[in-house]
C-alpha positions, 0 to 999 in steps of 0.5 A, a space after each residue: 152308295 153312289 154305285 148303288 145310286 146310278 144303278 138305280 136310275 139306269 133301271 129306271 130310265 130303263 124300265 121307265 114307259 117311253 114315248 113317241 112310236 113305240 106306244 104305237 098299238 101295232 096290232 091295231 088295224 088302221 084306214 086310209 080313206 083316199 081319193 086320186 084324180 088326174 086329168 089333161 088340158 084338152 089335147 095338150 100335154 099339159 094337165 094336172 093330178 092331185 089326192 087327198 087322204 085321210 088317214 086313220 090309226 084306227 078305223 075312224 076318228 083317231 088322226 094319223 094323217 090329213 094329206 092334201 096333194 097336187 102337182 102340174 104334171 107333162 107328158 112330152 109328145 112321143 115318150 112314154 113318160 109322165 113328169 109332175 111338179 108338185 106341192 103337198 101339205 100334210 097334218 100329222 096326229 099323234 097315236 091315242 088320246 094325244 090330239 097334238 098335230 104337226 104340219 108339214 109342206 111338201 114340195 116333190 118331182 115325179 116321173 111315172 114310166 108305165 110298162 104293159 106285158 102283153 095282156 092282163 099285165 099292166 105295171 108303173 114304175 113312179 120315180 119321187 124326190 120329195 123337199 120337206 119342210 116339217 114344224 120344228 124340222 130342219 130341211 129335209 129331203 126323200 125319194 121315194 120308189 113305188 112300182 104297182 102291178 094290176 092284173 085283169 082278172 075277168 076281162 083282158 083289159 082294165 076296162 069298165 066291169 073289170 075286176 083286178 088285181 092291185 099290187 104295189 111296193 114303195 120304198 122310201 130313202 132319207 135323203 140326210 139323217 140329221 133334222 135338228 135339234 140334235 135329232 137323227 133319222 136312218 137313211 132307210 125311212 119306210 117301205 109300203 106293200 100293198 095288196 087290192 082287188 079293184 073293179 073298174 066302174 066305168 072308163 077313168 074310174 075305178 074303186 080299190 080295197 085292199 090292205 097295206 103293211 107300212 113297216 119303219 125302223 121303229 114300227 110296223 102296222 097295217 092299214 085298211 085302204 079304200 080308194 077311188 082312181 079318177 081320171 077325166 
């Protein structure tokens, strides 16, 4: 009897709908809203970038992400380098009719080294390591790897009137598995790869649409994105 008794509850905790990620609809396409800006201090090499995201499970209304960033950033004379410190805060939504949210404050360290292959090639290579602090967390750290690819297509440079090419490829590494409460994460977080046609309107500002594929452990989806790249 008691043997028949665990059986059952096993099938049911089994069979039971469960929770969290896996009631994500994958199929459903996401978008992400975004705008990114950076500029310089005169002829310093100090200056500043930022970008706010608003990001969506669906095309609009169903919250996934309300990100706010911005960081000081250097470049040291001679060097083909770009050095950010920053400060993020980010309110995560819960998929569906769930309206609850969670914040998170982000501190993070960024190198950005771009390398040109002669013309129509232009490729960044950006370094991150990310300290978080995320509600009902413990402390947790990232790093993050992304190199992006723009191709001219129409002009030899990405300057104004031109139609490109965007790529990019992030992956992001856990920097421990254990974030309290008993609860754990996998070393390997997320990877991001992405695909846009953008045109460049005028010189430091250009618009992006493309398309890209998040994949995690548990889930992958994509997600709809248009941008607007400002540099001033």
């Amino acid at each position: 009897m008691k043997k028949r008794l665990y059986t059952a509850i096993l099938l049911l905790f089994i069979l039971a709908p469960q929770k969290g990620n896996s009631q994500i609809n994958q199929d459903q396409v996401g978008a992400w809203y975004m705008y990114f800006f950076n500029t310089t201090f005169k002829e310093s090499p100090w200056g500043f970038q930022g970008d706010i995201q608003y990001r969506n499970w669906n095309l609009g209304g169903d919250l996934e992400q309300l990100l706010l960033r911005g960081g000081l950033t250097y470049t040291p004379k001679n060097a083909n380098v770009k050095f950010t410190l920053g400060y993020g805060n980010v309110t995560t939504g819960a998929f569906g009719a769930d309206k609850s949210t969670t914040t998170e404050s982000r501190v993070y360290q960024e190198a950005l080294f771009p390398v040109n292959f002669g013309k129509r090639f232009f490729t960044n290579h950006r370094f991150r390591y990310e300290q978080r602090f995320v509600q009902n967390q413990d402390f947790r750290t990232r790093y993050r790897y992304n190199f992006f690819l723009n191709i001219a297509l129409n002009k030899p440079d990405m300057e104004a009137k031109t139609i490109y090419l965007a790529l990019y490829n992030e992956i992001f590494i856990n920097g421990q598995r254990n974030i309290g409460d008993g609860n754990t994460v996998e070393i390997f977080d997320r990877n991001r790869f992405y695909v846009a046609t953008g045109y460049v309107i005028k010189k430091g500002f250009k618009v992006q649409l493309g398309i890209m594929n998040q994949t995690t452990n548990n889930w992958g989806k994509s997600q709809l994105q248009l941008s607007l790249h400002h540099s001033f």
